[in-house]
MDTraj code that builds the backbone (N, CA, C; nanometers):
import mdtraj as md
import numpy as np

residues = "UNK UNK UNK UNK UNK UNK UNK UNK UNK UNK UNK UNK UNK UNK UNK UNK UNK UNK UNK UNK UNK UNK UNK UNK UNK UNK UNK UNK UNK UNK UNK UNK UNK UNK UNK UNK UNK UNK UNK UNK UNK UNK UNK UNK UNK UNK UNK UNK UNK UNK UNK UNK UNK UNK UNK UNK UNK UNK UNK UNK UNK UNK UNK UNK UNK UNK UNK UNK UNK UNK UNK UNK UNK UNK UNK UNK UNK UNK UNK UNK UNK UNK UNK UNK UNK UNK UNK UNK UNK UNK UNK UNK UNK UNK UNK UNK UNK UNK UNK UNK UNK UNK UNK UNK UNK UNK UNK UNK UNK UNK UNK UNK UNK UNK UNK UNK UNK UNK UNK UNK UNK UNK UNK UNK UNK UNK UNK UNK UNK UNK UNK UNK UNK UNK UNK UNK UNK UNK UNK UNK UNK UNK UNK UNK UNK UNK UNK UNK UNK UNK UNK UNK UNK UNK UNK UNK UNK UNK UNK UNK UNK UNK UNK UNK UNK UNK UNK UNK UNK UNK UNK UNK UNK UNK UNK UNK UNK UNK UNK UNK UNK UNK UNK UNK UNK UNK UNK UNK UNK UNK UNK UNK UNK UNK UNK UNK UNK UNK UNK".split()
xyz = np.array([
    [12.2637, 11.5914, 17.4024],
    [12.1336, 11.6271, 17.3468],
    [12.1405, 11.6198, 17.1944],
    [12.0445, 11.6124, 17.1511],
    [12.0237, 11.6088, 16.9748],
    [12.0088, 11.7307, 16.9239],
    [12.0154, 11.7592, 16.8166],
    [11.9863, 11.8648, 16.7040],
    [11.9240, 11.8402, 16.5639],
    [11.8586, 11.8666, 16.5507],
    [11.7253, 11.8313, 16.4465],
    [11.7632, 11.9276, 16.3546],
    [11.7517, 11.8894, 16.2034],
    [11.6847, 12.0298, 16.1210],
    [11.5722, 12.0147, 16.0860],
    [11.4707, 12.1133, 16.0568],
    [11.3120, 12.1070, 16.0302],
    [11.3533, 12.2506, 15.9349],
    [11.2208, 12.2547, 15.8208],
    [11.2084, 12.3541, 15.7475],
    [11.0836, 12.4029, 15.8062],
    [11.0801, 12.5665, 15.7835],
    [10.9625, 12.6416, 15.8420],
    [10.8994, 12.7019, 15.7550],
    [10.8009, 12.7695, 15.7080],
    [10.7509, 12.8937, 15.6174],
    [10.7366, 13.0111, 15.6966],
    [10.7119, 13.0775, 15.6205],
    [10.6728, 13.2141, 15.6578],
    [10.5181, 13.1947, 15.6778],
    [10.4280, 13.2630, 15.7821],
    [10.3347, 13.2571, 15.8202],
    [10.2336, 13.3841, 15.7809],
    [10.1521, 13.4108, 15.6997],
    [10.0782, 13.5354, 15.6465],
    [9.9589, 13.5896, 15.7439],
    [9.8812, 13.4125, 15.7719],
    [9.7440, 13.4586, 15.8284],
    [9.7696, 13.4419, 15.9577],
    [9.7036, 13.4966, 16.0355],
    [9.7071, 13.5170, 16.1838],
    [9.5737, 13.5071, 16.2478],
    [9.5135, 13.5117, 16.3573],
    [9.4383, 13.5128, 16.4387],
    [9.4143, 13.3363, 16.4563],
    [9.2824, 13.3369, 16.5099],
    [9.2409, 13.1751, 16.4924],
    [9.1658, 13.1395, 16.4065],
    [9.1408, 13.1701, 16.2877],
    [9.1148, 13.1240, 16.2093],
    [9.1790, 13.0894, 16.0624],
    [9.3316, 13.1788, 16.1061],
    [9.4697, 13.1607, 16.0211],
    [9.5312, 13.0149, 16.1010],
    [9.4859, 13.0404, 16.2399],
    [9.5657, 12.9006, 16.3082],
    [9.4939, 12.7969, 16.2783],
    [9.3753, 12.7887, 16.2217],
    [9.2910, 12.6639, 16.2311],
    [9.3370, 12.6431, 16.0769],
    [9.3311, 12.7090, 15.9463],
    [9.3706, 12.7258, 15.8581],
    [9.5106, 12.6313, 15.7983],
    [9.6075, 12.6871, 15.9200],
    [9.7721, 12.6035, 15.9053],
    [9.7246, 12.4906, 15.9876],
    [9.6986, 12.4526, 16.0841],
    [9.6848, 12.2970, 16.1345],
    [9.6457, 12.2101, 16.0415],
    [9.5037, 12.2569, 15.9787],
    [9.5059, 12.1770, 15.8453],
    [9.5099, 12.1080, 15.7482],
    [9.6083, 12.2065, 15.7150],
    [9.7296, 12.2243, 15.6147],
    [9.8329, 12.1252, 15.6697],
    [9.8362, 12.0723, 15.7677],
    [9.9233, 11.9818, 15.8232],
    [10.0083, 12.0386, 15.8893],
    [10.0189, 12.1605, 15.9176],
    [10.1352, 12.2343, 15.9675],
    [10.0981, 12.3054, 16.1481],
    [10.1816, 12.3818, 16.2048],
    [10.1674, 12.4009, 16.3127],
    [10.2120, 12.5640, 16.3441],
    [10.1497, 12.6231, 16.4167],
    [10.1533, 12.7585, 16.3834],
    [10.2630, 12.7930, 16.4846],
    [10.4086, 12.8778, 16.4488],
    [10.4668, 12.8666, 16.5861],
    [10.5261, 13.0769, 16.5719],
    [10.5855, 13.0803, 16.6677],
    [10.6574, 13.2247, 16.6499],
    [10.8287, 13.2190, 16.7121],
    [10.9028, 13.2320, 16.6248],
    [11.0684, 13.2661, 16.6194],
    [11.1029, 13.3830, 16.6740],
    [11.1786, 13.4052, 16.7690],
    [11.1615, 13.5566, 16.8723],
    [11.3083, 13.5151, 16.9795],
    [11.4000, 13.6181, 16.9900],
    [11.4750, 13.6439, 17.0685],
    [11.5642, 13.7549, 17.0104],
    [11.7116, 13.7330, 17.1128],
    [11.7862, 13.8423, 17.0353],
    [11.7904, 13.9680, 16.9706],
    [11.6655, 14.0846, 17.0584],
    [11.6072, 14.1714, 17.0266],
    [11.5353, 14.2049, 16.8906],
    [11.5396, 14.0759, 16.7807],
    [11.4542, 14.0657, 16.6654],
    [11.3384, 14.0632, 16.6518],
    [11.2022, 14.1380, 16.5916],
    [11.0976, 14.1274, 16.5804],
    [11.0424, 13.9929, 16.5968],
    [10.9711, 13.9538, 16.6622],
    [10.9252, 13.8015, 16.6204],
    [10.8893, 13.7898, 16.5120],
    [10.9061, 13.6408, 16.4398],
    [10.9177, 13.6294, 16.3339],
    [10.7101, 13.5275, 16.3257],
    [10.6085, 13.5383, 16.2498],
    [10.5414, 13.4129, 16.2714],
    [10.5777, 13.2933, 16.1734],
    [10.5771, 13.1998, 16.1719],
    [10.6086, 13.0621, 16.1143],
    [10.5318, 12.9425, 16.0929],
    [10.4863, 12.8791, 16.0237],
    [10.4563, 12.7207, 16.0491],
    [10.6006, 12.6088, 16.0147],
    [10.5435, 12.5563, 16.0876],
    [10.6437, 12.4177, 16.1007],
    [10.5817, 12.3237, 16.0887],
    [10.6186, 12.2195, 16.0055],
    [10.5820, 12.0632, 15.9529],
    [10.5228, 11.9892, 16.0848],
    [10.4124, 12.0112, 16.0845],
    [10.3654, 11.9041, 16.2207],
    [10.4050, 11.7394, 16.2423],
    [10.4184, 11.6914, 16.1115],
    [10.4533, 11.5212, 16.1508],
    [10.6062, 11.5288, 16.1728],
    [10.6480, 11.5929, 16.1096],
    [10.8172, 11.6324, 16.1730],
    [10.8371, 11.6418, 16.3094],
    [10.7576, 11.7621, 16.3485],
    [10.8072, 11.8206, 16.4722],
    [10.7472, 11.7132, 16.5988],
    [10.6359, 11.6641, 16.5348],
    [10.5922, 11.5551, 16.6114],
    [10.6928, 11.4546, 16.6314],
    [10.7546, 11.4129, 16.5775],
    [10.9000, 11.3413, 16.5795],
    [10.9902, 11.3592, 16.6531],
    [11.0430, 11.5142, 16.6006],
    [11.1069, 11.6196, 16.7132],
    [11.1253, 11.5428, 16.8144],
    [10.9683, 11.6215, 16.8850],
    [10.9984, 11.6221, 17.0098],
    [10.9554, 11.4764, 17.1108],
    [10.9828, 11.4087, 17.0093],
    [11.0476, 11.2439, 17.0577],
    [11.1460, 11.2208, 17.1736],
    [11.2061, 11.3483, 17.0998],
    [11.3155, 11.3057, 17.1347],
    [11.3485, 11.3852, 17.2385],
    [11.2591, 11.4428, 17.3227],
    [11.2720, 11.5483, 17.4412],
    [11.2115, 11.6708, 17.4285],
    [11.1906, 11.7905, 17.5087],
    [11.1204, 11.9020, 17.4594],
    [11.2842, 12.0085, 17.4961],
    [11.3694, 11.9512, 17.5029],
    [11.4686, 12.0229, 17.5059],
    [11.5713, 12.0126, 17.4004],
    [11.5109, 11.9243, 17.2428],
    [11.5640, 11.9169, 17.1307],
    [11.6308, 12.0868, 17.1067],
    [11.7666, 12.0473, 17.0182],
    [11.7733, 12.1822, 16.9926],
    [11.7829, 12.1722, 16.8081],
    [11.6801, 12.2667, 16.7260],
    [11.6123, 12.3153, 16.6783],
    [11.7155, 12.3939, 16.5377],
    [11.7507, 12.3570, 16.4073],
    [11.8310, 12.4170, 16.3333],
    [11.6941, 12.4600, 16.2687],
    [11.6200, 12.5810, 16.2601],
    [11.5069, 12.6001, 16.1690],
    [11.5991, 12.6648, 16.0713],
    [11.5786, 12.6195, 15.9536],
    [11.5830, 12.6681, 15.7709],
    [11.4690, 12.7922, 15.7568],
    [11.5060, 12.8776, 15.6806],
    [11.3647, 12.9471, 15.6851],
    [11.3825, 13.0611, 15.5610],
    [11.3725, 13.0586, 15.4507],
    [11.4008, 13.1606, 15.3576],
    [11.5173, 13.1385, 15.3338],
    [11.5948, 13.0150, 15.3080],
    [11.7329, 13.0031, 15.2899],
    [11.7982, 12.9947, 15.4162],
    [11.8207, 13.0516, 15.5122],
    [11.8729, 13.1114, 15.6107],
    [11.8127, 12.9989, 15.7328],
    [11.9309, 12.9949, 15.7994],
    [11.9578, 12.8957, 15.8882],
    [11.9809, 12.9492, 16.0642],
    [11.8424, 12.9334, 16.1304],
    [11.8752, 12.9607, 16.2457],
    [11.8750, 12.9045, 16.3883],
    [11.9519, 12.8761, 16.4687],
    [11.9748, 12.7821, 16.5903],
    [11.7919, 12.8355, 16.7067],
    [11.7759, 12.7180, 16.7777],
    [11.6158, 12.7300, 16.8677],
    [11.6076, 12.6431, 16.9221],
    [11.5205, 12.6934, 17.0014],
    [11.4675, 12.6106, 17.1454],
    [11.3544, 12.5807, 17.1395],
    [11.2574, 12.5289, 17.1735],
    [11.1201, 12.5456, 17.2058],
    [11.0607, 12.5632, 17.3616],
    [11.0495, 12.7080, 17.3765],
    [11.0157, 12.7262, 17.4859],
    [10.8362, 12.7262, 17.5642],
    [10.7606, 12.7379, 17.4584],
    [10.6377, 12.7178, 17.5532],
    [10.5533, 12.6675, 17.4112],
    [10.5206, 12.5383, 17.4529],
    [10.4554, 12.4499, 17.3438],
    [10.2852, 12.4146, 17.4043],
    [10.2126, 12.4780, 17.3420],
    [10.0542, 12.4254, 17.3364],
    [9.9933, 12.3078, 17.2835],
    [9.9000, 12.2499, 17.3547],
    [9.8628, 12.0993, 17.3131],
    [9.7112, 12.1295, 17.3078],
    [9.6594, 12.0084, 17.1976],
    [9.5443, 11.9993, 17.1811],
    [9.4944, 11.8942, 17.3298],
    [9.4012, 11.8978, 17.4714],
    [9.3964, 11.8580, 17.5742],
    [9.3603, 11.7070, 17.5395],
    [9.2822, 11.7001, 17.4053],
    [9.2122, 11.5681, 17.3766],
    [9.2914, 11.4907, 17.2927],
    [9.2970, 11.5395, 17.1811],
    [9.3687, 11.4754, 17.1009],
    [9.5421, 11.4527, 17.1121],
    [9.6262, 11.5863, 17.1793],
    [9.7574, 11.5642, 17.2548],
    [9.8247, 11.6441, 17.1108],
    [9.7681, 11.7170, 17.0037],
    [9.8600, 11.7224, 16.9122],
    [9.8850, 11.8846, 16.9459],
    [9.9766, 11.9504, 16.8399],
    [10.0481, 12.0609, 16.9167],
    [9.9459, 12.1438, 16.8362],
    [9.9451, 12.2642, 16.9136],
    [9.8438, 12.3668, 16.8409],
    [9.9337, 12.5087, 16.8088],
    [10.0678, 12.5371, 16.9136],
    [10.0859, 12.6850, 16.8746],
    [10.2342, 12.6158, 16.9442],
    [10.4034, 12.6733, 16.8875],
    [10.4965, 12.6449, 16.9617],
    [10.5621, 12.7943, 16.9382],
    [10.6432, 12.7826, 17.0521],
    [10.7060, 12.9750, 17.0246],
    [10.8747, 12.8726, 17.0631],
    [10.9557, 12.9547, 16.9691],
    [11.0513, 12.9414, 16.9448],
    [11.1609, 13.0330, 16.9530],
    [11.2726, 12.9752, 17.0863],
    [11.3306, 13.1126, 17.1391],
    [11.5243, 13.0322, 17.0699],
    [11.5355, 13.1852, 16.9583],
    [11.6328, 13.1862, 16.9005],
    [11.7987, 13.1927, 17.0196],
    [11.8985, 13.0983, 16.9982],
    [11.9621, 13.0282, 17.0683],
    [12.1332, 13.0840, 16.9356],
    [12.2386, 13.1034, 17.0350],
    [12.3727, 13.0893, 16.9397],
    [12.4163, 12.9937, 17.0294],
    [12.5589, 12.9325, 16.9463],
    [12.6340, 12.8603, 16.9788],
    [12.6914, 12.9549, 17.1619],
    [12.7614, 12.8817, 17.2099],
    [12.8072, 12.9382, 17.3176],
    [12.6968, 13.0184, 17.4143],
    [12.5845, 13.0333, 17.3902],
    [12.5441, 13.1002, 17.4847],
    [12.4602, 12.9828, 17.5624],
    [12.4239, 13.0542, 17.6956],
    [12.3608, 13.0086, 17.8301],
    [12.2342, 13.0445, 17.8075],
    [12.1117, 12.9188, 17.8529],
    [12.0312, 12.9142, 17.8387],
    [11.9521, 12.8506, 17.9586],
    [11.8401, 12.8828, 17.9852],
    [11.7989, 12.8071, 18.1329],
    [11.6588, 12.7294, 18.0900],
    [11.6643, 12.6301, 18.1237],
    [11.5795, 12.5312, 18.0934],
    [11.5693, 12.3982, 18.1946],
    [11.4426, 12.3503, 18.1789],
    [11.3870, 12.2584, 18.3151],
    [11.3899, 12.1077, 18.2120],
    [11.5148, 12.0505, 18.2735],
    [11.5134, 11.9180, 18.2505],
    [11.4732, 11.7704, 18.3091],
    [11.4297, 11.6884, 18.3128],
    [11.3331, 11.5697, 18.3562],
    [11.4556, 11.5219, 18.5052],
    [11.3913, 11.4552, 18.5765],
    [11.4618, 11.4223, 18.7115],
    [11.4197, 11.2491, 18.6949],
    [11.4957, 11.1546, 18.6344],
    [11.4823, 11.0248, 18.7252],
    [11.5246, 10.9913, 18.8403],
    [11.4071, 10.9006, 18.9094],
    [11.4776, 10.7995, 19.0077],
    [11.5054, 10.7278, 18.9605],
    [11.6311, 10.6191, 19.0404],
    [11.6438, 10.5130, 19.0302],
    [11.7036, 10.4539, 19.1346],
    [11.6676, 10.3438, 19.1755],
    [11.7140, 10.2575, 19.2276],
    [11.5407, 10.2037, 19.3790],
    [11.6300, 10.1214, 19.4757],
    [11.5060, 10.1008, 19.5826],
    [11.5480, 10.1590, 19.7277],
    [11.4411, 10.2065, 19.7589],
    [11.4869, 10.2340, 19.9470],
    [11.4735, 10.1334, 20.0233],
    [11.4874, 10.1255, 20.1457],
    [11.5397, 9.9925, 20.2423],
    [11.4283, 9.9490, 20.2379],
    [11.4087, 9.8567, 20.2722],
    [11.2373, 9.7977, 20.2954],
    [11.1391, 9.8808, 20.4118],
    [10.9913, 9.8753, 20.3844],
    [10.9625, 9.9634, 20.4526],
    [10.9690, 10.0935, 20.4136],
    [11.0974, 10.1903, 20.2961],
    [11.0378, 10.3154, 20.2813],
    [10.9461, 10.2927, 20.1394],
    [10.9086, 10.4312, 20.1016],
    [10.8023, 10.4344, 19.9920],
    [10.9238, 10.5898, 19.9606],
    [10.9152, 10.5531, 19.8274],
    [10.9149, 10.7365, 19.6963],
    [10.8371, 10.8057, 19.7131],
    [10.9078, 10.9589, 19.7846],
    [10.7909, 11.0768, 19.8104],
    [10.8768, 11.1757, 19.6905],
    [10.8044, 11.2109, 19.5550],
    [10.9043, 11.3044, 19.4510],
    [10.7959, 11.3824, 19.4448],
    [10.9278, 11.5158, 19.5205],
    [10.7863, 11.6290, 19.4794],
    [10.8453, 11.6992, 19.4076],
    [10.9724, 11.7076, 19.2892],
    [11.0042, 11.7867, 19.2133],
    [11.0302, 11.6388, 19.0713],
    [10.9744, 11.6818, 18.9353],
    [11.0184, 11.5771, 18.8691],
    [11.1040, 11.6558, 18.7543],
    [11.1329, 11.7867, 18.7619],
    [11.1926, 11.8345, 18.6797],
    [11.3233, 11.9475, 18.7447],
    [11.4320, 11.9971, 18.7272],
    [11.5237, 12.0677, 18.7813],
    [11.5364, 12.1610, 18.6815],
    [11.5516, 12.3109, 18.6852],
    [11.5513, 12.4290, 18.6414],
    [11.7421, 12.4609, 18.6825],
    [11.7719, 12.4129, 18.5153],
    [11.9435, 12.4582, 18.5298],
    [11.9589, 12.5995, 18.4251],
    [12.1102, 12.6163, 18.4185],
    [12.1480, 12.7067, 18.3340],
    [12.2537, 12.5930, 18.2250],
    [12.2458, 12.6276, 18.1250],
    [12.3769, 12.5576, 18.0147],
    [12.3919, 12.5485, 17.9005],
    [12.5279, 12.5474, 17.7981],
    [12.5701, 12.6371, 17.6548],
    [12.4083, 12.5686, 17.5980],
    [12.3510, 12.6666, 17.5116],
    [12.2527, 12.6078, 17.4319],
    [12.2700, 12.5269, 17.3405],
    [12.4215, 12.4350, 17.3183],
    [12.4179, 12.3633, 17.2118],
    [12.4762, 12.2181, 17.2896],
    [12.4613, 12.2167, 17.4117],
    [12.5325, 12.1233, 17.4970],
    [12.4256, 12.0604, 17.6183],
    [12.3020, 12.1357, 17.6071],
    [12.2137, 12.0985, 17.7130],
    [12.2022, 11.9503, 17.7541],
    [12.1722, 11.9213, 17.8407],
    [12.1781, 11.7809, 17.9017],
    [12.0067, 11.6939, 17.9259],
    [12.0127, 11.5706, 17.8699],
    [11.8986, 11.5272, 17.8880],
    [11.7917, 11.5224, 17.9824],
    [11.8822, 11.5317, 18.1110],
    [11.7975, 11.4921, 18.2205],
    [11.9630, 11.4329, 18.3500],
    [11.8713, 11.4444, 18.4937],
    [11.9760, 11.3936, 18.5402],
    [11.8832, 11.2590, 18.5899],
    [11.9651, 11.1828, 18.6905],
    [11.9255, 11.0232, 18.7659],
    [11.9652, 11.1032, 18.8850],
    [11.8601, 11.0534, 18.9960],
    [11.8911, 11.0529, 19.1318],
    [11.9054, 10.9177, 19.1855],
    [11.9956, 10.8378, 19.2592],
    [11.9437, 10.7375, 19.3252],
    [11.9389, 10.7168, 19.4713],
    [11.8357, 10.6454, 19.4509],
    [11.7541, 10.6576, 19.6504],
    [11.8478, 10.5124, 19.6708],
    [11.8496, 10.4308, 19.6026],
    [11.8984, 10.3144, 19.6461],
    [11.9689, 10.2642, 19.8072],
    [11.8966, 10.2203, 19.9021],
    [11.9153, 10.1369, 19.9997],
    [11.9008, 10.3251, 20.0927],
    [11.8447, 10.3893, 20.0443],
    [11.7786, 10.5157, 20.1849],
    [11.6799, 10.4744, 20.2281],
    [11.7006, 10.4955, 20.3664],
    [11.6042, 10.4883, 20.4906],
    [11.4913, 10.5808, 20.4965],
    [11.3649, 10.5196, 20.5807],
    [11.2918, 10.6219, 20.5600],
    [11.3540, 10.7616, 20.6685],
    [11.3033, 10.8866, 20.5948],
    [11.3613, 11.0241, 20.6810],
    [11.4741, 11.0542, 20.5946],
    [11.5011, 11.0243, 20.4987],
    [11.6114, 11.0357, 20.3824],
    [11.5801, 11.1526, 20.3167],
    [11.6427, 11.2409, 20.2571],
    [11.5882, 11.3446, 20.1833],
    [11.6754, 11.3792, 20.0869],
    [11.6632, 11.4257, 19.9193],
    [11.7417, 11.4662, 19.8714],
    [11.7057, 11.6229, 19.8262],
    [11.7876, 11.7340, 19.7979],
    [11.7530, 11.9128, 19.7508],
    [11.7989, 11.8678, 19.6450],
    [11.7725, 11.9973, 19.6020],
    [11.8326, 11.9952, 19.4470],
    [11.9909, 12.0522, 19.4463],
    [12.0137, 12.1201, 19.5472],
    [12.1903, 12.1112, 19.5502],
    [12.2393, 12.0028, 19.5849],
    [12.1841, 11.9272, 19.6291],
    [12.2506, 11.7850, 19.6542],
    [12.2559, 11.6906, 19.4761],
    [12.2365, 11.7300, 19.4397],
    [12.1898, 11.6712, 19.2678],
    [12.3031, 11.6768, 19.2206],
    [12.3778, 11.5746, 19.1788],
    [12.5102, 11.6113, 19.0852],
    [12.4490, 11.6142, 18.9449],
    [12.5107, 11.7798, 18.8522],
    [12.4672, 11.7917, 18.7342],
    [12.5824, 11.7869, 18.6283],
    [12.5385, 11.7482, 18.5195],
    [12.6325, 11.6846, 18.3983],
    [12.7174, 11.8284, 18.4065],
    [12.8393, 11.8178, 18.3683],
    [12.9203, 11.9006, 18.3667],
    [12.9063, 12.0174, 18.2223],
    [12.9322, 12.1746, 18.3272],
    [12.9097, 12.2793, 18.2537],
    [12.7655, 12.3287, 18.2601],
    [12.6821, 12.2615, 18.3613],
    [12.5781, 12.2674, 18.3451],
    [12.5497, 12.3119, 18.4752],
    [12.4602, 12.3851, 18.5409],
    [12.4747, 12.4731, 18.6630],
    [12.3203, 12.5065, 18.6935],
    [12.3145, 12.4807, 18.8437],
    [12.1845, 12.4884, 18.9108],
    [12.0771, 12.6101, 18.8937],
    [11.9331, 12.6714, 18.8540],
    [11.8910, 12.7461, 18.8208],
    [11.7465, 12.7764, 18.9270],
    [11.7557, 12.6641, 19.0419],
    [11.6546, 12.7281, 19.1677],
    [11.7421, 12.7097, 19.2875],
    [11.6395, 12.7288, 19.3894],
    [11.7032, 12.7036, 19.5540],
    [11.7877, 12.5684, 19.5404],
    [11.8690, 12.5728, 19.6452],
    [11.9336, 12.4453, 19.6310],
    [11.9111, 12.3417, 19.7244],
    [11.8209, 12.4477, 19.8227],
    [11.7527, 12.3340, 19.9154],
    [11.5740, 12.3330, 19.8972],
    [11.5368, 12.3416, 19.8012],
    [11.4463, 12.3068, 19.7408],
    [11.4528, 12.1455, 19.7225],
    [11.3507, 12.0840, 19.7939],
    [11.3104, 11.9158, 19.8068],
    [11.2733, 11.8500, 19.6674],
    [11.3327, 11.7974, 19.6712],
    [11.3232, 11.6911, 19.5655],
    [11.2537, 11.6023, 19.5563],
    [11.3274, 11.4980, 19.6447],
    [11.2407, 11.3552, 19.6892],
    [11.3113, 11.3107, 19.8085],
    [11.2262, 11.2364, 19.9025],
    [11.2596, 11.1999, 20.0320],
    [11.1695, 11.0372, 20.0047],
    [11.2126, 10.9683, 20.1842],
    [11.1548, 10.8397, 20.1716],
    [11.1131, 10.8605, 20.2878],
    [10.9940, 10.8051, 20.2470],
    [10.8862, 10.8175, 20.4074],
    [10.8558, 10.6618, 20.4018],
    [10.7472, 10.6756, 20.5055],
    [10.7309, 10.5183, 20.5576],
    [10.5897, 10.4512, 20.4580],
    [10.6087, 10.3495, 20.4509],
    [10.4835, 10.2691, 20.3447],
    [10.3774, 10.2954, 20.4381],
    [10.2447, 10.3397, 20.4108],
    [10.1104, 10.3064, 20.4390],
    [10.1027, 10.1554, 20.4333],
    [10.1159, 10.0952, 20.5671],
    [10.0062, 9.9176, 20.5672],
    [9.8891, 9.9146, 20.5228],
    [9.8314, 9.8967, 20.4407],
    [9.7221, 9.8399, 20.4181],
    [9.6434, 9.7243, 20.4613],
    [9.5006, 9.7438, 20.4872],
    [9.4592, 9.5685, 20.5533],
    [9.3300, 9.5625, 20.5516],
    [9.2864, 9.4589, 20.5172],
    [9.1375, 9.4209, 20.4730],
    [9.1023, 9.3857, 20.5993],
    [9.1200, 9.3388, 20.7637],
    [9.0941, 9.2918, 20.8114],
    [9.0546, 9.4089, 20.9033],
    [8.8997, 9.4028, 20.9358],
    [8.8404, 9.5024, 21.0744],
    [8.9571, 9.5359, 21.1417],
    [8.9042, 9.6590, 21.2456],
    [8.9711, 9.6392, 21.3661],
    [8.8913, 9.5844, 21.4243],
    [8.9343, 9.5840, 21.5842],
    [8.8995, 9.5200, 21.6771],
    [8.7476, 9.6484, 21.7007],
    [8.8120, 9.8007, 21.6975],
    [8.7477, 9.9421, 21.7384],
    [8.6144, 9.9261, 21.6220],
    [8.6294, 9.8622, 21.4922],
    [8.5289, 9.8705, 21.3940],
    [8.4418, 9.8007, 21.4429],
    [8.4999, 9.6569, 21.4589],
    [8.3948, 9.5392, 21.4871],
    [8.2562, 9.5623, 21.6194],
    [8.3674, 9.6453, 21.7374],
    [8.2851, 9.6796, 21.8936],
    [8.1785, 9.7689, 21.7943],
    [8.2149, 9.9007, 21.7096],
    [8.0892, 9.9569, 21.6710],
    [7.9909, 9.9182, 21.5918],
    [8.0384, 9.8605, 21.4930],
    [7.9363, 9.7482, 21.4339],
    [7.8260, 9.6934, 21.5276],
    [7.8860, 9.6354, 21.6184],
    [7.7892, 9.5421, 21.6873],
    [7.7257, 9.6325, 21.7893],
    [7.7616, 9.7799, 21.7994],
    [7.6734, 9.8324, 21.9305],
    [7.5770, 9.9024, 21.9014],
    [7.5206, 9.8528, 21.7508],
    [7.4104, 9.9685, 21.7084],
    [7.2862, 9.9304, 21.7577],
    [7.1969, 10.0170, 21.7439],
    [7.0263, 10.0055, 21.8612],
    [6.9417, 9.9228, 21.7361],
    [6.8662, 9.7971, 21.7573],
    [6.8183, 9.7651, 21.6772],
    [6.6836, 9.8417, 21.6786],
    [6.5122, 9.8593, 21.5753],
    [6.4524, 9.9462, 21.5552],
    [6.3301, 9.8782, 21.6005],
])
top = md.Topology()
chain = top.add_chain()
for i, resn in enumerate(residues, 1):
    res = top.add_residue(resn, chain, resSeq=i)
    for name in ("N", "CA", "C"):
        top.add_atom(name, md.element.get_by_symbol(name[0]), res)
traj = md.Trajectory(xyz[None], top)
């Protein structure tokens, strides 16, 4: 995983019209909070952080802030629905060595036998791991499964040091059978078609 530094300010005005105020301003209104410390409020450089989180929403976070240098996560990030830009991020303070639980992205890859279709009903996995070591994401591959195939999430091999954080037989993705599609009547359409009462 990456590690970013971003500079923050100290945040004065509050409500929503302090938040409409810092957007602005170009900035993004967020709150610094863990480790039994008061939350802290903050803005953060919006075209920065827009960058950021390029690079995953599980970037980990060196905020500068009054001199002082502190390790973060971004745990629950608000979006503008239309425009997609960030409106409010809360920021959960992180040390070296410690365990942290966070939901990382699930690829597929590969194809099932002919005949199945991709049924993914989980696209993200909820692990535990050091907050300075977190892992991008894992790959599942279906490659050459039959349909009736199924994978859990204990079946998931995870990057090492890194440790499962739901059920383990919680469904993932399975391969079911393709829907045929066909432009051509049935035989059952055509008989009703033709048995209607003329007027």
């Amino acid at each position: 995983m990456s590690e970013v530094l971003i500079t923050a300010e100290p945040r004065t005005e509050f409500g929503k019209g302090g938040a409409r105020r810092t957007r602005r301003a170009g900035k993004i209104p967020a709150v610094l909070y863990g480790h039994g410390t008061a939350p802290r409020h903050v803005a953060l450089p919006a075209r920065e952080f827009t960058m950021v989180m390029r690079g995953g929403v599980n970037t980990l976070l060196t905020v500068e802030i009054d001199g002082t240098k502190e390790l973060a996560l971004p745990k629950a990030i608000q979006r503008d629905p239309i425009k997609g830009t960030f409106e409010h991020v809360d920021l959960l303070l992180v040390r070296s060595g410690e365990k942290v639980t966070v939901d990382i992205p699930i690829s597929i890859v590969g194809d099932p036998f002919p005949g199945g279709m991709i049924n993914q009903e989980l696209d993200r996995l909820t692990v535990e791991a050091e907050a300075t070591h977190l892992p991008d994401g894992v790959e599942v591959s279906v490659e050459g499964f039959e349909v009736g195939s199924t994978i859990t999430a204990g079946q998931i091999t995870l990057p090492t040091g890194t440790t499962l954080s739901i059920d383990p037989e919680a469904y993932v993705v399975g391969i079911v059978a393709a829907q045929e599609t066909s432009t051509e009547p049935t035989a059952e359409a055509t008989a009703d078609a033709g048995s209607g009462d003329d007027a």
